[in-house]
C-alpha positions in Angstrom: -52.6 6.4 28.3 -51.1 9.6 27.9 -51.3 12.7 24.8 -49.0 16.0 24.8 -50.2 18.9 22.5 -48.1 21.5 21.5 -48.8 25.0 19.6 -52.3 23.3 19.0 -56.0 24.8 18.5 -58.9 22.8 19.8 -61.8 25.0 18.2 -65.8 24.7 18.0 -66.3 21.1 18.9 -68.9 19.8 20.0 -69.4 16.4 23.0 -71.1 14.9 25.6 -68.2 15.6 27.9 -65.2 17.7 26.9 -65.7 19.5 24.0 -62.1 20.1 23.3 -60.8 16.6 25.1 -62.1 14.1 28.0 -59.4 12.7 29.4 -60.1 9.8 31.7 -57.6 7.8 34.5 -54.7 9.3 31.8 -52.3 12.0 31.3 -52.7 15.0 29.4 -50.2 17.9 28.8 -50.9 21.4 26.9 -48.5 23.8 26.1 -49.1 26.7 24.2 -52.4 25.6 23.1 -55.6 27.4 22.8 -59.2 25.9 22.7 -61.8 28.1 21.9 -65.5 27.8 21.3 -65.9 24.3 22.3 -69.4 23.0 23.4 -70.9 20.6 26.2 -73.8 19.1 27.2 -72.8 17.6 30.6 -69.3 19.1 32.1 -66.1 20.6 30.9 -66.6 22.6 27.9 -63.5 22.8 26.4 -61.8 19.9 29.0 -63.6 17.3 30.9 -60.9 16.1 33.8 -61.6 12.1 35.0 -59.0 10.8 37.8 -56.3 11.9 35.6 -53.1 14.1 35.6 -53.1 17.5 33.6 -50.5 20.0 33.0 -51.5 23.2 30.9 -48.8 25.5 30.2 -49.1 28.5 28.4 -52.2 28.1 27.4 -56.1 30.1 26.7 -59.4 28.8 27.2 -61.9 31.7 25.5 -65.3 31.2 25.5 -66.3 27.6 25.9 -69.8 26.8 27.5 -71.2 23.7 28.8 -75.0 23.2 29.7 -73.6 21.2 32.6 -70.0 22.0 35.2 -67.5 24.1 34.4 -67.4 26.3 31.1 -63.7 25.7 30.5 -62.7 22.1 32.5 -64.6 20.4 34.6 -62.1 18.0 37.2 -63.5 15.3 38.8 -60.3 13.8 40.8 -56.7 13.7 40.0 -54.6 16.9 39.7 -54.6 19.5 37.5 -51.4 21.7 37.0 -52.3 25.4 35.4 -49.6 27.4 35.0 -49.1 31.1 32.6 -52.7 30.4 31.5 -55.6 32.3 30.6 -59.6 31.1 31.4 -61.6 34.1 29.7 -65.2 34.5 28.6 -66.2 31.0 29.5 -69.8 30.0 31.0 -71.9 27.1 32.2 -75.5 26.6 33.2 -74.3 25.5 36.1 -71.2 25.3 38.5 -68.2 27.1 37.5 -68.1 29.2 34.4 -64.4 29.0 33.8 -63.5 25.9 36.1 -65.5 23.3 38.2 -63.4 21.1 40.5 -65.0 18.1 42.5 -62.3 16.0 44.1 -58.7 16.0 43.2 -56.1 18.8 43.5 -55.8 22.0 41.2 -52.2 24.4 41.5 -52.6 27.7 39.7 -49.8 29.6 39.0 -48.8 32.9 37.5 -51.4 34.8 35.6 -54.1 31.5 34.7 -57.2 33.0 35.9 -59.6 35.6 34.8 -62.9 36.2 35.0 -65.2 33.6 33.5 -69.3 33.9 34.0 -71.9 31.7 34.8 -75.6 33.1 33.4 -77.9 30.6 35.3 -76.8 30.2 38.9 -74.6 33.3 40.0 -71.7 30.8 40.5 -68.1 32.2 40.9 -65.6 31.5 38.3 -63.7 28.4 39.8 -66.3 26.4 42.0 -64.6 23.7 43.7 -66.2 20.9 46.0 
């Protein structure tokens, strides 16, 4: 299956995986969308990334955390297209305090990353495996 979102807010939710969305063997496109303050307890705190497609354009991830991988998305095969986007102020407990990649593809274009921090482990921004 497949969801566009467009001029959206995805704001203080709360999941298991993907605090803003978990998207799994699907397709997924953002544009212009923000998701703030989202919350995980396993991966992907504001996006949780499962053999699926993913194009974000446009787009801000500010301040999401997960206790788990990746503070703003967590991508765990398929391919993920960031493009004009912004990954600010986002942490994990883990791997990856703005994005945690293991397996699949990621293309970042333009201005889409900035510095996100991890508290427990030291780990850089975008870990990828």
């Amino acid at each position: 299956s497949s969801a566009t979102l467009d001029e959206s807010r995805l704001v203080e939710n709360t999941a298991g995986y993907g605090g803003g969305a978990a998207v799994q063997s699907g397709a997924l496109i953002l544009t212009n969308v923000e998701l703030r303050d989202n919350f995980t307890l396993e991966a992907g705190g504001a996006l949780n990334l499962d053999n699926s497609t993913v194009a974000i354009t446009g787009s801000r991830m500010l301040d999401n955390h997960t206790d788990g991988n990746g503070g703003a998305m967590a991508l765990s095969g398929g391919t993920l297209f960031l493009m004009d986007s912004h990954v600010i102020g986002n942490s994990s407990s883990n791997h990856g305090g703005g994005l945690y990649g293991s397996g699949g593809s990621l293309l970042i274009g333009s201005d889409a990353s900035k510095p996100a921090y991890t508290p427990s482990t030291g780990w850089a921004s975008l870990f990828a495996r």
